[in-house]
SERO-4910 file (N, C-alpha, C, O; in steps of 0.05 Angstrom, whole numbers):
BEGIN
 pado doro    nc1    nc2    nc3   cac1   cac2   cac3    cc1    cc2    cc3    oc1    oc2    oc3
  Unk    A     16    -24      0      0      0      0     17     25      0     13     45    -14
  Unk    A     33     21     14     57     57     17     70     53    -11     76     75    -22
  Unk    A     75     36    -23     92     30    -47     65     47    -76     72     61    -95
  Unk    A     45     42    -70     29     55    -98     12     85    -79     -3     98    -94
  Unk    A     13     94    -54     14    120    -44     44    136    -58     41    158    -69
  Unk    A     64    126    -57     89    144    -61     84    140    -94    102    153   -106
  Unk    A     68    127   -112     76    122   -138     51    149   -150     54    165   -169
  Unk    A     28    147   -132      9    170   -143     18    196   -129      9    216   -140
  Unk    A     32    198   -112     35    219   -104     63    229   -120     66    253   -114
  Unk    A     81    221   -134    103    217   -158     90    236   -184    100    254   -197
  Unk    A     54    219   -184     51    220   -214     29    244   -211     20    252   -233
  Unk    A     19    256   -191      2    272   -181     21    299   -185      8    318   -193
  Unk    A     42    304   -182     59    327   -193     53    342   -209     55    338   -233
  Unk    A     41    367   -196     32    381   -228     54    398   -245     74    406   -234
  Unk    A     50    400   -263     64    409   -286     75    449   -287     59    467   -290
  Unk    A     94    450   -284     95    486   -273     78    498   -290     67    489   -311
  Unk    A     75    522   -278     48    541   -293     73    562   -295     89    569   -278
  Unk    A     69    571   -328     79    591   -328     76    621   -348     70    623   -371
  Unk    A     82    644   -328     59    661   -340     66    681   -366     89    690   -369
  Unk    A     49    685   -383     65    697   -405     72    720   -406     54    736   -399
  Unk    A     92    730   -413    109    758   -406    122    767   -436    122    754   -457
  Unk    A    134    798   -427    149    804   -451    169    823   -441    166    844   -427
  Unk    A    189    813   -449    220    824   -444    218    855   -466    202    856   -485
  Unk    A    230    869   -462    222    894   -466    259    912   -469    268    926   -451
  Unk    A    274    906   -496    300    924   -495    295    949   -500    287    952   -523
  Unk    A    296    968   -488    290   1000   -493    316   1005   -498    337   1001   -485
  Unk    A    309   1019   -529    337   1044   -540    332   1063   -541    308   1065   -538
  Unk    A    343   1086   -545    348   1110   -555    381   1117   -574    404   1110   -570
  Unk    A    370   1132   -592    399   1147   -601    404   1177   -592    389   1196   -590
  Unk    A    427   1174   -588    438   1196   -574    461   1205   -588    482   1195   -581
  Unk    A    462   1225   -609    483   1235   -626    483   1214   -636    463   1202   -643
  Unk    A    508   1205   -638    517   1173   -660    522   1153   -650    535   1136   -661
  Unk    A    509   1148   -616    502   1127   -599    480   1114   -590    461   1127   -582
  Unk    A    480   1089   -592    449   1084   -583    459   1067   -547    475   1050   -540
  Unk    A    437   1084   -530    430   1083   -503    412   1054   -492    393   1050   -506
  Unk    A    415   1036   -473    394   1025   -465    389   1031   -443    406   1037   -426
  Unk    A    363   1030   -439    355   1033   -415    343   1006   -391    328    986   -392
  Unk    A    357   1018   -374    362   1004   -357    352   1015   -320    360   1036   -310
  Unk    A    332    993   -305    323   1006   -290    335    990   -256    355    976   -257
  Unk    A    324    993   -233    345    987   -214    306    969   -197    286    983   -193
  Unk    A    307    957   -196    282    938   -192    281    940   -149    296    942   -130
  Unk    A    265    940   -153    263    936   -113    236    929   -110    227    940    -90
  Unk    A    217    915   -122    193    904   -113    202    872   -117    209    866   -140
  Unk    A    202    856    -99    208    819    -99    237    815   -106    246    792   -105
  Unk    A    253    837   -114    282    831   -114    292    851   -119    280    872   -126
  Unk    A    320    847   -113    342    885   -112    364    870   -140    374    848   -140
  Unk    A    365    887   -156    377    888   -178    364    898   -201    340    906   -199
  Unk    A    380    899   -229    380    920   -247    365    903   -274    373    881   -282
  Unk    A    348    914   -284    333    899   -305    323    925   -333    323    949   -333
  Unk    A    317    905   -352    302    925   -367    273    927   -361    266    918   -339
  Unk    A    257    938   -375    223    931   -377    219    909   -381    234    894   -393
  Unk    A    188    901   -368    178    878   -370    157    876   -358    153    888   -337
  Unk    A    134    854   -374    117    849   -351     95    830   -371     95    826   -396
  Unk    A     77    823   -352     68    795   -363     33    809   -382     16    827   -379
  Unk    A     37    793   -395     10    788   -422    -16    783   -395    -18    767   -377
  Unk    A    -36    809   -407    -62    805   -384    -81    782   -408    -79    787   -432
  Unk    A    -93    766   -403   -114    755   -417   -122    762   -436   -139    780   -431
  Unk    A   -120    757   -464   -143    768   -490   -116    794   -501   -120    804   -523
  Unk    A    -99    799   -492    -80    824   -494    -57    802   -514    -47    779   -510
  Unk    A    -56    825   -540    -28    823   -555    -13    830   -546    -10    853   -537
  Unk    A      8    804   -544     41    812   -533     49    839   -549     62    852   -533
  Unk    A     47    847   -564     58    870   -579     44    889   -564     60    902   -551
  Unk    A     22    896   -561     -1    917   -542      8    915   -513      5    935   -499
  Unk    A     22    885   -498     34    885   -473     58    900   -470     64    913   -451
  Unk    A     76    895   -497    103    917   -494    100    939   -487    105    947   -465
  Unk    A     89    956   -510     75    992   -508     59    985   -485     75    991   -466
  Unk    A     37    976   -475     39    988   -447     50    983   -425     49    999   -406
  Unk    A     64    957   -423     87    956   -405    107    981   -398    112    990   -375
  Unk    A    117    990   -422    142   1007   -425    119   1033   -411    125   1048   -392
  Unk    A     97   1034   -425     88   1069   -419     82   1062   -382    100   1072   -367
  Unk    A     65   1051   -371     61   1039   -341     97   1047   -331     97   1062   -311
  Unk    A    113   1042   -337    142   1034   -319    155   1054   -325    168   1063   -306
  Unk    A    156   1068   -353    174   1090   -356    161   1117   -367    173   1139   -366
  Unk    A    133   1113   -379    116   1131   -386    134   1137   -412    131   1159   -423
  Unk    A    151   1121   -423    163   1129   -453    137   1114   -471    123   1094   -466
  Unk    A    137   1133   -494    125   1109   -521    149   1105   -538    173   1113   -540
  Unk    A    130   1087   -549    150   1074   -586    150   1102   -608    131   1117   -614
  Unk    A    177   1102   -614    177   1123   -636    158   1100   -661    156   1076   -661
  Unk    A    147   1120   -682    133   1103   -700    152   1078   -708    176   1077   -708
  Unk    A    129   1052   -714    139   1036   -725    172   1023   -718    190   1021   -734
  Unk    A    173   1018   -698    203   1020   -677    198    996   -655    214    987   -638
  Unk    A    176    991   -659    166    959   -639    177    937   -650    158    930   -663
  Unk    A    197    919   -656    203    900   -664    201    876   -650    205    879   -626
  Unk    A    196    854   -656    188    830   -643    210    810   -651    213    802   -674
  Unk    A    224    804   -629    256    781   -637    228    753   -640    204    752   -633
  Unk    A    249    735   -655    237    703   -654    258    696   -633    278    683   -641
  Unk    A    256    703   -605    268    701   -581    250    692   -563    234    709   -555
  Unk    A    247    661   -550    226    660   -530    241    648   -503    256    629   -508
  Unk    A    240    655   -484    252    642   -462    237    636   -435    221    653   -426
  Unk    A    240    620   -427    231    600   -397    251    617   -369    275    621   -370
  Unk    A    236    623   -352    254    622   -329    234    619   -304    213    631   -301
  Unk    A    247    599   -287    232    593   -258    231    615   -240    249    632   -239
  Unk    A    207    615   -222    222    633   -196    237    622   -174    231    601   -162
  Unk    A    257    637   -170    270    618   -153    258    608   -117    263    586   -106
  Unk    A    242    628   -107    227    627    -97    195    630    -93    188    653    -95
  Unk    A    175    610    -87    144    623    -81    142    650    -72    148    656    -49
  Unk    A    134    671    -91    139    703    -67    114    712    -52    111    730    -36
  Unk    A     98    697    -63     71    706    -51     46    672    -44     37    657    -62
  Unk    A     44    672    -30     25    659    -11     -3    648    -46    -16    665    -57
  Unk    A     -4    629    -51    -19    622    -64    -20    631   -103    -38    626   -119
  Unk    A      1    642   -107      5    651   -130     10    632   -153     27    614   -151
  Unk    A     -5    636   -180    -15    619   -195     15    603   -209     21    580   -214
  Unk    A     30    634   -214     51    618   -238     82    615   -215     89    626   -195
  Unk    A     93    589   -233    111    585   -219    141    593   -229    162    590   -216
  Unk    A    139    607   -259    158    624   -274    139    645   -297    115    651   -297
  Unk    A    157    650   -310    154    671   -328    165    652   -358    185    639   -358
  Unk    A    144    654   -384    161    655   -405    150    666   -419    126    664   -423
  Unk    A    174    689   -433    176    713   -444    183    713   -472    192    691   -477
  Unk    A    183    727   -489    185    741   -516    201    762   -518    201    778   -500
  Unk    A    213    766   -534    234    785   -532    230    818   -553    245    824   -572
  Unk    A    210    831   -544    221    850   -562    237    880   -557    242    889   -534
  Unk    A    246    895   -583    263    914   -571    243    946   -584    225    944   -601
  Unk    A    249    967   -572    229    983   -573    248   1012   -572    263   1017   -553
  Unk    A    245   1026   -589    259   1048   -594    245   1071   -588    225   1077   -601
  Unk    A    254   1088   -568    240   1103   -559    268   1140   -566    292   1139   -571
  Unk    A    249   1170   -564    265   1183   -563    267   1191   -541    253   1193   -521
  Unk    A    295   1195   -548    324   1201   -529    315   1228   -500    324   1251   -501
  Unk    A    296   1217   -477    276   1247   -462    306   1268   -461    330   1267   -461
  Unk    A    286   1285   -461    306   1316   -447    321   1312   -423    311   1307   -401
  Unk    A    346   1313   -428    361   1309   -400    356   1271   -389    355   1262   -366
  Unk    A    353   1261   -408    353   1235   -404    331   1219   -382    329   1196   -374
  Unk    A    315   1243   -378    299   1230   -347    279   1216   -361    273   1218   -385
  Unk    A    265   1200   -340    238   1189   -352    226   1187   -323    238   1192   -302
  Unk    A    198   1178   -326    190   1179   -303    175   1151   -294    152   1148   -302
  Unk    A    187   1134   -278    187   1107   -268    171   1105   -250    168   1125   -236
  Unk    A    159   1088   -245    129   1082   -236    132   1092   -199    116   1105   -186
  Unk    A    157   1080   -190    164   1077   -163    152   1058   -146    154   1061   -121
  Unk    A    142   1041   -155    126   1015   -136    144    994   -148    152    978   -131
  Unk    A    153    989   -176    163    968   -188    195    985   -181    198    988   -157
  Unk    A    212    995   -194    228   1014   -191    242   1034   -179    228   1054   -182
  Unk    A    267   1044   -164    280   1059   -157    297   1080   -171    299   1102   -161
  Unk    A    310   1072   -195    325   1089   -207    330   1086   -231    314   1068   -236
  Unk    A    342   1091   -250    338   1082   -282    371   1097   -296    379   1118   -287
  Unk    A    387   1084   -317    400   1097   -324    404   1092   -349    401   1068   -354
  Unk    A    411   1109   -375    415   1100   -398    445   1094   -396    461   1107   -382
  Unk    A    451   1077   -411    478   1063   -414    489   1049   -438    477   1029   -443
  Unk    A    506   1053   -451    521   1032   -470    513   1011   -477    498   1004   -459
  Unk    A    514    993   -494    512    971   -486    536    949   -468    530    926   -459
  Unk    A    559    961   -466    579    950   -450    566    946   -423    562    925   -410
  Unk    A    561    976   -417    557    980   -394    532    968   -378    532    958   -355
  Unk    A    510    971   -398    481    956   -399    490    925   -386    488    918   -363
  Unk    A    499    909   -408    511    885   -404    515    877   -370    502    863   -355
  Unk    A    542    895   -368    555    892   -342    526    900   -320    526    886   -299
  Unk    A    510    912   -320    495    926   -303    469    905   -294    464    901   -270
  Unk    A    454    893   -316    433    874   -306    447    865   -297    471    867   -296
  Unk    A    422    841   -281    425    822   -264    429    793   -271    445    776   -264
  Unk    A    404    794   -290    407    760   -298    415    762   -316    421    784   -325
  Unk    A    423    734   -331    440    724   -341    423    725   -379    433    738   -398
  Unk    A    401    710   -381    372    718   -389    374    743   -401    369    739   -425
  Unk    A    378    766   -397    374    794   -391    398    796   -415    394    799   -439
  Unk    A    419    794   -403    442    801   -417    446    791   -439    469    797   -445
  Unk    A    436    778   -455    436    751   -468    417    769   -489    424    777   -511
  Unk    A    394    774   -479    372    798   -506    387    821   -507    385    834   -528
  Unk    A    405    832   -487    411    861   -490    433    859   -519    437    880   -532
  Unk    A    443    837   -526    460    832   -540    453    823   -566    466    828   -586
  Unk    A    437    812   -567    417    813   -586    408    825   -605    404    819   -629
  Unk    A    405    846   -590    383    870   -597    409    885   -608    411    891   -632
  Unk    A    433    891   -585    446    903   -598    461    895   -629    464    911   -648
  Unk    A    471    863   -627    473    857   -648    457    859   -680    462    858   -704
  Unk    A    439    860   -665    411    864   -692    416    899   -702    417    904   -726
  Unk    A    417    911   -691    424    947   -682    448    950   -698    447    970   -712
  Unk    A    471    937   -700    491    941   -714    493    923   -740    506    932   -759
  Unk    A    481    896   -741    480    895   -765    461    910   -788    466    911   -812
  Unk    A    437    923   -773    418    944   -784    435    969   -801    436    976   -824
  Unk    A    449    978   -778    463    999   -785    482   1002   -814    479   1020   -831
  Unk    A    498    981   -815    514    971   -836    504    975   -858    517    985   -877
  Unk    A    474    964   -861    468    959   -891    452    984   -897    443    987   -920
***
C-alpha cells in the first residue's frame, strides 16, 4: 500500500504554470550612440533589469510591450520601432513570493522598442516596481543587469542594431 501511495503521489505532480510575459529592450539614439535603458528593480528583488511584464488575458504581446514600457517608464514607441525578436525564453522563480500565486515562472518574448532620447535623459518610473533608471552603452548595460537571461537579449538586440546599421 505505501509503495502505490508514493507512486500517485510521484505522478500527481503538477506540471509548472507559467505566466506569459514580454522582455522589453528599450533604445534611444543619442548623437551617433544608441543608449539602453536600464532600471534598478526593488519590488520581490534588488537588482538591475530592463522593462517587463506579463500578457493580461485576451491582450497582444505586442499591445503588452507599449503598455508595459508606458506603465514603468511613461516612454512610447517612436513610430513603427516595436520590433518583435523570434526570441522565446523560460525562467523559474527561484522562490514562491507570494502565498498562493498561480505561476511558478515567467516565459517571455523578446522585443526591442525604440524610444526618443527624453530631455536630459529622465523618464519617469512608476516607483512601486522601480527605484532608479540609467541609460547606458551597451557594454555597460551588459555589465549592469542582473540576470544572465537579460544580458543575453541586450546583445541581441544590440547585435541586430549594428548589423541594421551597416546595410
Amino acid at each position: 500500500m505505501i509503495q502505490i501511495k508514493e507512486v500517485l503521489l510521484r505522478n500527481c505532480k503538477m506540471k509548472p504554470k507559467f505566466r506569459k510575459a514580454v522582455f522589453i529592450v528599450t533604445y534611444a539614439k543619442k548623437n551617433d550612440s544608441i543608449l539602453y535603458l536600464v532600471m534598478k528593480r526593488r519590488l520581490n528583488w534588488i537588482g538591475w533589469e530592463f522593462p517587463k511584464g506579463g500578457v493580461d488575458e485576451g491582450e497582444k504581446e505586442r499591445n503588452t510591450a507599449v503598455r508595459e514600457l508606458k506603465e514603468e517608464t511613461d516612454l512610447v514607441p517612436l513610430k513603427n520601432r516595436v520590433i518583435r525578436f523570434k526570441i522565446d525564453g523560460l525562467y523559474k522563480y527561484k522562490k514562491k513570493l507570494k502565498v498562493g500565486r498561480k505561476y511558478d515562472g515567467q516565459s517571455y518574448k523578446l522585443y526591442a522598442i525604440e524610444v526618443e532620447y527624453p530631455k536630459e535623459g529622465k523618464i519617469k518610473i512608476d516607483g512601486h516596481e522601480h527605484s532608479t533608471w540609467k541609460w547606458l552603452n551597451i557594454d555597460n548595460a551588459v555589465k549592469r543587469v542582473t540576470w544572465p537571461n537579460q544580458k543575453k537579449c541586450l546583445k541581441i538586440v544590440d547585435e541586430w542594431l549594428s548589423n541594421k546599421s551597416k546595410n
